[in-house]
C-alpha positions in Angstrom: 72.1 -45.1 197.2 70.8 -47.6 194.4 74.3 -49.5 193.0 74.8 -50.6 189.2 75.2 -54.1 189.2 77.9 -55.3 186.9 79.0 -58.6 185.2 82.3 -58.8 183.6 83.5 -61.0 180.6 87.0 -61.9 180.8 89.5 -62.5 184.3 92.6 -61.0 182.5 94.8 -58.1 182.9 92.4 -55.5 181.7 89.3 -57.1 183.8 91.8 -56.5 187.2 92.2 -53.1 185.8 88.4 -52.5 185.7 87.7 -54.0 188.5 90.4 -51.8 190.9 88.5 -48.8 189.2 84.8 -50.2 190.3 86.1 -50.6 193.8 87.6 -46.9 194.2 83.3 -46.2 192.9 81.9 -49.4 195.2 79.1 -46.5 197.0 77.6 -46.8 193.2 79.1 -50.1 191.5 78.4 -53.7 193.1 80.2 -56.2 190.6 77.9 -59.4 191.0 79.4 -62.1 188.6 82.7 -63.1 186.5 82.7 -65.2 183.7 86.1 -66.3 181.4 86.7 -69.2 178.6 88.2 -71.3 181.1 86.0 -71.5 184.2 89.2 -71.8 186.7 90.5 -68.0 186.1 87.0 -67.4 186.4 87.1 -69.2 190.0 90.5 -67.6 190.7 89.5 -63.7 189.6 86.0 -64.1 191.7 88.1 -65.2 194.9 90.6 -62.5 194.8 88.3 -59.9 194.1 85.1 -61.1 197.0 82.8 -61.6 193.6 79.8 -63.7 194.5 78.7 -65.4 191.5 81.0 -67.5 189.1 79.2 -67.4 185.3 79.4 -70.8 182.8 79.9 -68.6 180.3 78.6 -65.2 178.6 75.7 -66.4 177.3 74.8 -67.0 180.9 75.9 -63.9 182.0 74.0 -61.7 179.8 70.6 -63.5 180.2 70.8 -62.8 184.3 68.3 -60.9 185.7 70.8 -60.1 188.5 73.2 -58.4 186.1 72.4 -54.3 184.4 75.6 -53.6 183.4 77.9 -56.0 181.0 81.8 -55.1 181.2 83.5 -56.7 178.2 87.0 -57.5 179.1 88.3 -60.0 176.5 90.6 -60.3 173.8 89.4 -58.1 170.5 88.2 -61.3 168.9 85.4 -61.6 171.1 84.1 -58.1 171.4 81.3 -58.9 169.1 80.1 -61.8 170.2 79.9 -60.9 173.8 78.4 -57.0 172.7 75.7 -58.8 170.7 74.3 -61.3 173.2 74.0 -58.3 175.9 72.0 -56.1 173.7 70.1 -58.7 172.7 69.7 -59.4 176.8 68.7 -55.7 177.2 71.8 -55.1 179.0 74.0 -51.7 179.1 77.8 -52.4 177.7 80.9 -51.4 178.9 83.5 -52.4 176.4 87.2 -52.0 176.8 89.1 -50.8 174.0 89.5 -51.2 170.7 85.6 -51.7 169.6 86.0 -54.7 167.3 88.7 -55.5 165.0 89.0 -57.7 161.8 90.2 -61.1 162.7 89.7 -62.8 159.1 86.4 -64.6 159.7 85.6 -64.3 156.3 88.2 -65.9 155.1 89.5 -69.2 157.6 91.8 -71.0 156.0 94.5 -68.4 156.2 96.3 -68.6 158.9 98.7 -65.2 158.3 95.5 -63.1 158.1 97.8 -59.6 158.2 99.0 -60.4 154.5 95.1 -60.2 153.5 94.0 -56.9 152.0 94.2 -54.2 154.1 91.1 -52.3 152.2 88.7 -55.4 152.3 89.5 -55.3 156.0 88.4 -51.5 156.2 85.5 -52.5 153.9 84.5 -55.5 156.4 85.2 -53.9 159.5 82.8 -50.7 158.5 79.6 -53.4 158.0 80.9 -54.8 161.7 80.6 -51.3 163.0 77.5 -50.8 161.5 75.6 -54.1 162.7 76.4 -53.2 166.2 75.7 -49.7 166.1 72.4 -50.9 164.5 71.5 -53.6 167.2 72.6 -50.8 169.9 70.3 -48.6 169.1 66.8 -50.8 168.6 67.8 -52.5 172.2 68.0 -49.0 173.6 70.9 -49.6 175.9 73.7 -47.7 176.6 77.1 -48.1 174.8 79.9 -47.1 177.0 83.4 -47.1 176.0 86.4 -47.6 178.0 88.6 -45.1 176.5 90.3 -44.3 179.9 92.8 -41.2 178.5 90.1 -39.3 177.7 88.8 -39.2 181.6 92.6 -38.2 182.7 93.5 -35.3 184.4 95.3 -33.8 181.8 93.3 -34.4 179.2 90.3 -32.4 181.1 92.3 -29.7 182.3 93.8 -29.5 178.4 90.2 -29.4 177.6 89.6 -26.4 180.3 92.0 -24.5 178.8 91.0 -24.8 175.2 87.6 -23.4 175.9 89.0 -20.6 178.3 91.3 -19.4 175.9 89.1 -19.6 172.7 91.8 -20.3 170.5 91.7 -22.5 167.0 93.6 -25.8 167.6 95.7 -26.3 164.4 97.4 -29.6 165.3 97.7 -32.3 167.8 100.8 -34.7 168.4 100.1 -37.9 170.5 101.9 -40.7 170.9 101.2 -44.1 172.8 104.6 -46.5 172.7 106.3 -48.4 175.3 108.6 -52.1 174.3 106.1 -54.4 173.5 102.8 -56.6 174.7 103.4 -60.1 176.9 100.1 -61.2 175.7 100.8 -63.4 172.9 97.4 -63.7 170.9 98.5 -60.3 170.5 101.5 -61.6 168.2 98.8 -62.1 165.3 96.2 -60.5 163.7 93.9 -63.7 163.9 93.6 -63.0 167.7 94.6 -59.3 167.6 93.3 -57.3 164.9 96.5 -55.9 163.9 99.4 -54.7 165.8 100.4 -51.6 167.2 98.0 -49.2 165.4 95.4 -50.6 167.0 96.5 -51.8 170.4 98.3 -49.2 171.4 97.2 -46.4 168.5 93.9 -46.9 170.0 94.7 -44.2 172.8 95.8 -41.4 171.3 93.6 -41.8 168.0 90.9 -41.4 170.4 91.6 -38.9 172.1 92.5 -36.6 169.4 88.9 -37.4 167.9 87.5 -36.6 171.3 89.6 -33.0 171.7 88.3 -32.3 167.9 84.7 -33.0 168.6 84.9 -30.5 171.6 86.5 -27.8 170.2 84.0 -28.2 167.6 81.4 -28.7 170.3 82.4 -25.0 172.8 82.6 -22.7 169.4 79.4 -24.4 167.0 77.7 -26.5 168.8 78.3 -29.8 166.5 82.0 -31.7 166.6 85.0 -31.4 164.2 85.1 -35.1 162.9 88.0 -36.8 161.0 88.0 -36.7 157.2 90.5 -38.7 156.3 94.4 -40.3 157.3 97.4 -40.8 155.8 99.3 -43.7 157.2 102.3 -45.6 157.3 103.2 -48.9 159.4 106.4 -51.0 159.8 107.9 -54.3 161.7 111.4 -52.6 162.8 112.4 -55.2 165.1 112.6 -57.6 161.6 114.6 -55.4 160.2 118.4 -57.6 158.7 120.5 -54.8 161.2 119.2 -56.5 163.9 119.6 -60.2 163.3 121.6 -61.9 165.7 122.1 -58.7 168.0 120.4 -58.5 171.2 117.2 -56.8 171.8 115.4 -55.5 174.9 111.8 -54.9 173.6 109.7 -57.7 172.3 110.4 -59.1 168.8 108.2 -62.3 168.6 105.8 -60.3 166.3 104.0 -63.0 163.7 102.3 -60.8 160.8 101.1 -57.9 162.8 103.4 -54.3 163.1 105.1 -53.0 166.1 106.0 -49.6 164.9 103.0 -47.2 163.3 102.4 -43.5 162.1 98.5 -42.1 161.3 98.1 -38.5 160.1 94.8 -37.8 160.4 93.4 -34.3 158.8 89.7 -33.1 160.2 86.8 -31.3 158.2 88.2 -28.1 159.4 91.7 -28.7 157.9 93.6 -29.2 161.1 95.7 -32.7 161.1 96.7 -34.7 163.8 99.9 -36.9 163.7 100.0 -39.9 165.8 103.0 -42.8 166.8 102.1 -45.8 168.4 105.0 -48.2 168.4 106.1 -51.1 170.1 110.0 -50.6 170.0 110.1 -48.0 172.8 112.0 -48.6 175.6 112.0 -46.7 179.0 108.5 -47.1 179.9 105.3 -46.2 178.6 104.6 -43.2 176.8 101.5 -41.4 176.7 101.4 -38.1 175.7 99.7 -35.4 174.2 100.3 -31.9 172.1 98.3 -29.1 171.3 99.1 -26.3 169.3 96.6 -23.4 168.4 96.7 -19.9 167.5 97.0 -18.8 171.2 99.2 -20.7 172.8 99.9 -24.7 173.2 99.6 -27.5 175.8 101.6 -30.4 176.8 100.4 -33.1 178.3 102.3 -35.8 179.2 100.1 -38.7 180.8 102.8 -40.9 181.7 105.4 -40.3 182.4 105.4 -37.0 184.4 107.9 -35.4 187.2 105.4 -35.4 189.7 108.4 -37.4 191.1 111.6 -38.0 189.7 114.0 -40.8 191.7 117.1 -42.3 191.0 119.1 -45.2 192.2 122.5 -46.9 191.8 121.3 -50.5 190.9 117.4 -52.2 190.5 117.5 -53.6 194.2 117.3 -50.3 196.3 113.3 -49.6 195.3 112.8 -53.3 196.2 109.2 -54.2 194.9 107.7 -51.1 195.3 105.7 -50.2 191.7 107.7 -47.2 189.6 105.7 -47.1 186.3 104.4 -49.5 184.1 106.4 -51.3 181.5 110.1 -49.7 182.8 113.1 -51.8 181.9 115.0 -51.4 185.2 114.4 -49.3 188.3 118.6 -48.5 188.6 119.1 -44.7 187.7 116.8 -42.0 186.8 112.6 -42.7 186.8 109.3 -41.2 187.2 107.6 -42.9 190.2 103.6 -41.8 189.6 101.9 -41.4 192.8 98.9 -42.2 191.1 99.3 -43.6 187.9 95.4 -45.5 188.4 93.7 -41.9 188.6 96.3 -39.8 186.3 95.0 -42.5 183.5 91.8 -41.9 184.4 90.3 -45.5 185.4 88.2 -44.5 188.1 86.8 -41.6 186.8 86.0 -43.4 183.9 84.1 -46.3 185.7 81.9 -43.4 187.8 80.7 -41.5 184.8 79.4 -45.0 183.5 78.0 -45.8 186.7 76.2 -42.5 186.8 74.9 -42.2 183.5 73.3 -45.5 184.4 71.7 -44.4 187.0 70.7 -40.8 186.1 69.5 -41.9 182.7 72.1 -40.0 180.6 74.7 -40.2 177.9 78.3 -40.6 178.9 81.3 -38.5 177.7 82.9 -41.8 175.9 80.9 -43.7 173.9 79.5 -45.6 170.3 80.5 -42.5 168.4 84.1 -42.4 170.0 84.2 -45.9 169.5 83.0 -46.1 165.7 85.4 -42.6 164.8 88.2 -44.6 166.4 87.7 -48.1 164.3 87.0 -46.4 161.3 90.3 -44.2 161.4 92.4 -47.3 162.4 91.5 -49.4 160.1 91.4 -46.7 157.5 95.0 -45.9 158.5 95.9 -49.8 157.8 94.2 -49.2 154.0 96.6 -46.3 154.1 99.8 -47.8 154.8 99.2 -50.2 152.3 98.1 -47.8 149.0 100.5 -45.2 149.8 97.8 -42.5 149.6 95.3 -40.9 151.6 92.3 -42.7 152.2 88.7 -41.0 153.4 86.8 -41.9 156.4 83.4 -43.7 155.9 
């Protein structure tokens, strides 16, 4: 069977991600070529992983004519760069999540770029949005967006049962926290693009866009889209309480929020309320809740009880994996069996692989990706009026 052949941008911790999920699809995905800002991870990614070809750059990259398929797997900051010169290559895109982000480009010689205006952001980051939706569509290639909780298990079978039970969904609650990023250009919005509304909010917001557009989709035929958010966003670990008391999740936050809360109301009048925060501890949380006029579904991503352990003290599991982002392995946990495929990963990498090769559209992609951006960044315009702000 014909194989896409895929180039990835970036040899960090989401690129290892995508590339475990192109191996578990390797009958339809043969990854030819790495490239990353320093060539050395580069080196280092292409020998662990049995890539042939090591990439100068992504300039290189995306002009190969050994290369289909370019997976964009670096730091927000550099999604539009590296989305722009594949287009402009011909080249299908894969780009990992959130779409683009505003870094203060506009305005270089401030440093703090989250104390800037939160609206000219929004106002900047639609005209981003719109160029690359625009150069997307004249190069003809396919946009595919790596919005992994919208392939998981739960969220398919949540979708299953929506359409079975033909029932009105009033609200969703979804919430995407754990204690905090290592990744320090994460700290600021200059390398970021904001804090955790966006890194982590990212999940959830999309997905709730995505369970709207198919209701809309199963009863009349056109999706339920977001009409406007109502936000609110906070740096709790700053707070005085906490000064010079100890504190188990990450506090090293520069001028970018760890703690954030979007309601988002659709065209049909239903809301969604959504918490992505940074001061969570006990592992990740991902989660989602429906409630409709028939009945309501939870479903919790991670954790779950497919397995529940518990130990006396952190040594007994030895280095065997539990879940991600877990404090401690002593007492109670939720070892996943398969936390890879109940987040969706693979699947997600297969349905990109085969709407490259059957010629079709997949179930994440530019409109997901533009709904998301424009809800975020809305939400941040939000926060810091005090009112509801519209979408678009």
């Amino acid at each position: 069977m014909k194989r896409v052949r895929v180039g990835i941008v970036g040899a960090g911790f989401i690129a290892k991600i995508h590339m475990a999920a192109f191996r578990q699809n390797h009958q339809i995905v043969d990854v030819v070529g790495v490239c990353a800002g320093h060539r050395e991870n580069a080196e280092r990614f292409a020998k662990q992983h049995g890539i042939a070809h090591v990439f100068d750059n992504f300039e290189q990259l995306c002009s190969s004519p050994d290369v289909d398929v370019v997976d964009v797997c670096t730091p927000t900051s550099l999604h539009d760069d590296v989305i722009l010169c594949a287009v402009e290559n011909h080249k299908h895109v894969i780009c990992e999540k959130p779409l683009t982000g505003y870094f203060g480009e506009d305005m270089p010689e401030v440093e703090e770029v989250g104390k800037i205006s939160k609206t000219h952001m929004y106002e900047k980051v639609k005209e981003k949005v719109a160029l690359l939706e625009d150069k997307i569509k004249k190069a003809n290639v396919k946009f595919m967006y790596a919005e992994n909780w919208v392939y998981a298990p739960a969220i398919e079978k949540m979708k299953r049962m929506l359409k079975a039970s033909d029932m009105v969904c009033f609200e969703l609650r979804a919430e995407c926290s754990h204690s905090g990023s290592q990744a320090t250009y994460s700290r600021r919005w200059k390398t970021s693009g904001g804090g955790s509304l966006i890194r982590l909010g990212s999940h959830p917001i999309a997905t709730v866009i995505h369970l709207k557009h198919y209701e809309g989709y199963v009863r009349d035929g056109k999706p339920i889209k977001p009409k406007a958010v109502l936000a609110d966003i906070a740096n709790l670990t700053k707070m005085e309480a906490l000064k010079d008391k100890p504190c188990y999740v990450v506090s090293s936050w520069q001028d970018v929020e760890d703690w954030s809360v979007v309601i988002l109301e659709f065209e049909d009048g239903s809301r969604a309320t959504v918490f992505s925060t940074d001061v969570s501890l006990g592992g990740v949380k991902n989660r989602i809740e429906l409630y409709g006029s028939k009945g309501m579904i939870l479903a919790n991503i991670t954790p779950n009880n497919a397995m529940v352990a518990f130990a006396p003290n952190e040594s007994v599991w030895g280095d065997e994996y539990i879940s991600e982002k877990l404090e401690t392995k002593a007492g109670y946990s939720f070892p996943s069996p398969d936390e890879f495929w109940t987040r969706g990963y693979p699947q997600e990498m297969a349905d990109f692989a085969m709407a490259v090769l059957e010629d079709r559209s997949v179930l994440s992609g530019f409109d997901l990706a533009k709904e998301t951006m424009l809800v975020m960044y809305a939400a941040y315009a939000s926060a810091e009026l005090g009112k509801r702000v519209f979408i678009g």
